[in-house]
PANU-610551 format. One record per residue (C-alpha): residue in one letter; x, y, z. Coordinates in steps of 0.2 Angstrom, whole numbers, plus 2048, in hexadecimal, padded with zeros to 3 digits. Each point is the difference from the previous one (the first is absolute). Layout:
<recs>
AXYZ
...
</recs>
This chain:
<recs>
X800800800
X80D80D805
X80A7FB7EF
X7EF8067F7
X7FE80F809
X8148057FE
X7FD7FC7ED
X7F280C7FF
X80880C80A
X8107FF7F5
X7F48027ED
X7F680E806
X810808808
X8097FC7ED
X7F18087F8
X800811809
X8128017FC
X7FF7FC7ED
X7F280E7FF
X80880B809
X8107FD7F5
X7F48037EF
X8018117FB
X7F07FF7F6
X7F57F880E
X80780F80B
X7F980E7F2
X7EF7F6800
X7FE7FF810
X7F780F805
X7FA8027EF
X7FA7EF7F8
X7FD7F8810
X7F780C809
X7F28057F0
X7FF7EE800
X7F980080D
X7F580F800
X7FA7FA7F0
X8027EF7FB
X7EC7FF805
X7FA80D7F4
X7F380580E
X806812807
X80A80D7F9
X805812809
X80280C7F7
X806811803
X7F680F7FE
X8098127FF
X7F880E802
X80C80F7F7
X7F6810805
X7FD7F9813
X8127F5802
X7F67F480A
X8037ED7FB
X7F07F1803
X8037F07FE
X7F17F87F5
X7FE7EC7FF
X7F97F77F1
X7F97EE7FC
X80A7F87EF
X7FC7EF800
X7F08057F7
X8007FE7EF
X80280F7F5
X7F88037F0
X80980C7F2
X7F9811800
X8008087EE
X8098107FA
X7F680E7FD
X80680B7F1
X7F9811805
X7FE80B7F5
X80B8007F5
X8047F37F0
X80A7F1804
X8127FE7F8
X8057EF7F8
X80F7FD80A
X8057F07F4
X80480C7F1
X81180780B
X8057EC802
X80E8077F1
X80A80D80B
X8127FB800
X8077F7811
X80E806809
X80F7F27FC
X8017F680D
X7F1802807
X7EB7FA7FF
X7FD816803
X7FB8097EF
X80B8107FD
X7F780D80C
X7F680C7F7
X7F9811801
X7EB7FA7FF
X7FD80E7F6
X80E7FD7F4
X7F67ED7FD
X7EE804801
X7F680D7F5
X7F5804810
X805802812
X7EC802805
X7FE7EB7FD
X7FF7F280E
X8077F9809
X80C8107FF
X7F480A807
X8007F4810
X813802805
X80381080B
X811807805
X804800816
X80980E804
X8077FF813
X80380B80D
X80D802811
X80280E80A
X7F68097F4
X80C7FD7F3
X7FD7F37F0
X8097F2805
X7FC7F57F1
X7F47F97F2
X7F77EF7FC
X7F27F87F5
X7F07FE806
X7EF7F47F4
X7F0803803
X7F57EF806
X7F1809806
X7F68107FD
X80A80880F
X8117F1804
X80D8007F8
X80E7F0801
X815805801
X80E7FA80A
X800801813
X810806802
X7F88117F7
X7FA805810
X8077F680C
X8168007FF
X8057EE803
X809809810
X7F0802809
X7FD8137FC
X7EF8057F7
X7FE80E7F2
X7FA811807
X7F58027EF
X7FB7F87F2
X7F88097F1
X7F87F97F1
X8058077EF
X7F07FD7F6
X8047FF7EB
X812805805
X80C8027F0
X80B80D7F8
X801807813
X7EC804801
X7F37F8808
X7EE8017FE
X7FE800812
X8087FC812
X7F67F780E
X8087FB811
X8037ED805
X7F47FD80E
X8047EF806
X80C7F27FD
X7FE7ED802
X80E7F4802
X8057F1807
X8017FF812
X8127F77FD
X80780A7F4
X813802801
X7FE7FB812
X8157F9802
X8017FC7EF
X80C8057F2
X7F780B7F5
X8057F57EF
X7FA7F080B
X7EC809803
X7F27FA7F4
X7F280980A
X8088117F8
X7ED8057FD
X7F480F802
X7EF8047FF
X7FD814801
X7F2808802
X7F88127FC
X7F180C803
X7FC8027ED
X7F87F17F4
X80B8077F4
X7FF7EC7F9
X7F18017F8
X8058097F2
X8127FD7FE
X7FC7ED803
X80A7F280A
X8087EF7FB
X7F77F0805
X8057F380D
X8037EF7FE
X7F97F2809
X80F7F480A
X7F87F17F4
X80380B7F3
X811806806
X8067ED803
X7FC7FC7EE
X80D80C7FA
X80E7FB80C
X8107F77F9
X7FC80B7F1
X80780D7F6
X7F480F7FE
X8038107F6
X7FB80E80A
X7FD8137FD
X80780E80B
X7FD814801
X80980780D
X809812808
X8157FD801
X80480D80D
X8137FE802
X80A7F27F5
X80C7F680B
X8108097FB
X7F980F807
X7FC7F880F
X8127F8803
X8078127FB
X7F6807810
X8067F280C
X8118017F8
X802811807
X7FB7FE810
X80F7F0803
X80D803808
X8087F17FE
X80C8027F0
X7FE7EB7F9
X7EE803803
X7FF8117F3
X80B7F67F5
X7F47F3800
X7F180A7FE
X80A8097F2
X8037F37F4
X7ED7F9805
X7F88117F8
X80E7FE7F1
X7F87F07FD
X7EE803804
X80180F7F3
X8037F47F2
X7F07F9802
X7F380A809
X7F38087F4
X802814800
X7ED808806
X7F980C806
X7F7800812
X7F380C7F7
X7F97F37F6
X7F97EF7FD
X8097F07FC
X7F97F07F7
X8087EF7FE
X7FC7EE7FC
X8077F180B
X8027EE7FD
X7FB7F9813
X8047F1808
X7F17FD80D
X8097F480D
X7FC7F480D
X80180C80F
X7F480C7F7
X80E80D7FB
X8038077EE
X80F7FE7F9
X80A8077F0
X8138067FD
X802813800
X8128087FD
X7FB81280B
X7F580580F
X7F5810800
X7F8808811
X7EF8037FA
X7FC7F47F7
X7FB7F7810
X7EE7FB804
X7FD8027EA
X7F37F07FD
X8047F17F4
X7F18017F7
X7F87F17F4
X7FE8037ED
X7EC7FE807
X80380F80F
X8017F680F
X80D80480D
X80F7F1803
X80B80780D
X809812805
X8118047FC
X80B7FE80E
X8137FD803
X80F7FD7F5
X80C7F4808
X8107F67FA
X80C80D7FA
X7FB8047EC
X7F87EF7FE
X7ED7FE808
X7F1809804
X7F17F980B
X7F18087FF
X7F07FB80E
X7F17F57F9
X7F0803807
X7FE7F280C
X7F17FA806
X7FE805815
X8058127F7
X7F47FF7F3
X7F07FD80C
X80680C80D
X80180E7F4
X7F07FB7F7
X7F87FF812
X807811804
X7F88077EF
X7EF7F8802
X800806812
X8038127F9
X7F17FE7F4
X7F37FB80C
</recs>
């Protein structure tokens, strides 16, 4: 009996110790394991809500193991673009990303969904404009973007968020205020920002600005499961607010450690060679060749990162929304954008319906 236990003892003991020695387990550990946990039974889901004018955070729980049914797009007012004609625009070498293209410079008319959808976020802190994002209408009055658009992965929220309504050629239409953001209760919590997939917002304003503009459809989880292990072309309109080089130029000059400012030096040489030149006063369109992969991200090979473009939809050629633009990670190589996943899916569409009633 004693040689039993002592065995036992010595397995579990060898056990700890190999996890403890495997580097990988360690970085899942209070990531994977822990939404495991929280969400391996698909019954509850917290979800942050944000309240921008007041500064005061509630915590909201949902149920997602029911099941959720695809709610169409609504095209507005405005006539619908065929998205399949630009399938032609030249790729980048290297890469599954079209060329990025002024929209305006592609299509004969701005005033067409689903570009009439896709608003430009401008940031605020300290009363200063701290930044820019992209930001797709799903509703008359929410919009879908990234999380980390008004939430830093440090913790610290956006003082403001404005909408810039039929923003292009440095003019908008009109400017409404971000009420309220949703997000993940999880997000970023002890994670590394390139390791999240929960990078995921639903933002909310006064306005049903929706109605006429329109707003892309959302896919059922059946119908989202269909499509993974698959490569889908997507569609993207978005608002590049500061190419990578530039953002490396402005960390560069605040090192002070001489190897680092080399570094960072030849990084912007090389970044130079391949990021797009824009404009922050307009809007961009691309097409992309997505790899939709077993842990529900989307996947495709993009030589350059551009801050702004995050939160920009991947829309279907039939206007339905796929996932948000997120990070770019592994050097030059890969970027992982965040499908919409099922417990997100039926919290925000709870939140919506809620907002209807």
């Amino acid at each position: 009996m004693r040689i039993v236990i002592t065995s036992l003892l010595l397995i579990v003991l060898m056990s700890n110790h190999l996890i403890a020695q495997n580097p990988k387990h360690k970085a899942l550990d209070d990531f994977e394991f822990r939404f495991a946990k929280d969400y391996s039974s698909h019954k509850t889901d917290s979800i942050i809500q944000y309240n921008l004018l007041t500064k005061k955070e509630k915590i909201l729980t949902f149920k997602t193991n029911a099941v959720t049914k695809s709610v169409k797009p609504s095209l507005g007012k405005y006539p619908p673009i065929d998205l399949k004609k630009y399938n032609y625009l030249p790729k980048m070498k290297n890469s599954q990303a079209s060329l990025l293209f002024r929209t305006r410079d592609v299509v004969d008319n701005m005033k067409q969904f689903p570009i009439t959808a896709v608003t430009k976020i401008v940031t605020f802190k300290d009363g200063k404009e701290a930044g820019g994002c992209t930001a797709t209408f799903v509703n008359e009055r929410f919009l879908i973007t990234a999380a980390h658009c008004i939430k830093d992965p440090n913790g610290a929220y956006k003082d403001k968020a404005e909408l810039k309504i039929l923003f292009d050629n440095g003019h908008a239409e009109k400017t409404v205020d971000v009420k309220n953001a949703y997000y993940k209760k999880h997000y970023m919590e002890g994670t590394p920002f390139d390791a999240n997939s929960y990078d995921i917002a639903l933002v909310e304003i006064d306005e049903p600005l929706g109605k006429d503009l329109g707003y892309l459809g959302l896919l059922s989880q059946t119908e989202m499961d269909k499509r993974l292990n698959t490569w889908q072309t997507m569609y993207s309109f978005s608002y590049p607010h500061m190419s990578s080089a530039e953002s490396n130029e402005l960390k560069m000059e605040k090192e002070k450690n001489d190897s680092l400012k080399i570094k960072y030096k030849k990084t912007i040489q090389k970044t130079r060679l391949v990021t797009p030149d824009f404009n922050k006063r307009n809007q961009y369109f691309e097409v992309l060749n997505v790899f939709l992969d077993n842990q529900k991200n989307l996947k495709y090979t993009m030589p350059y990162s551009i801050s702004g473009k995050s939160g920009s939809s991947r829309i279907s050629k039939d206007y339905y929304l796929y996932g948000v633009r997120s990070v770019y990670y592994n050097g030059f190589e890969t970027s992982k954008d965040v499908m919409v996943r099922n417990e997100i899916l039926n919290s925000f569409i709870q939140i919506i319906q809620s907002k209807e009633n």
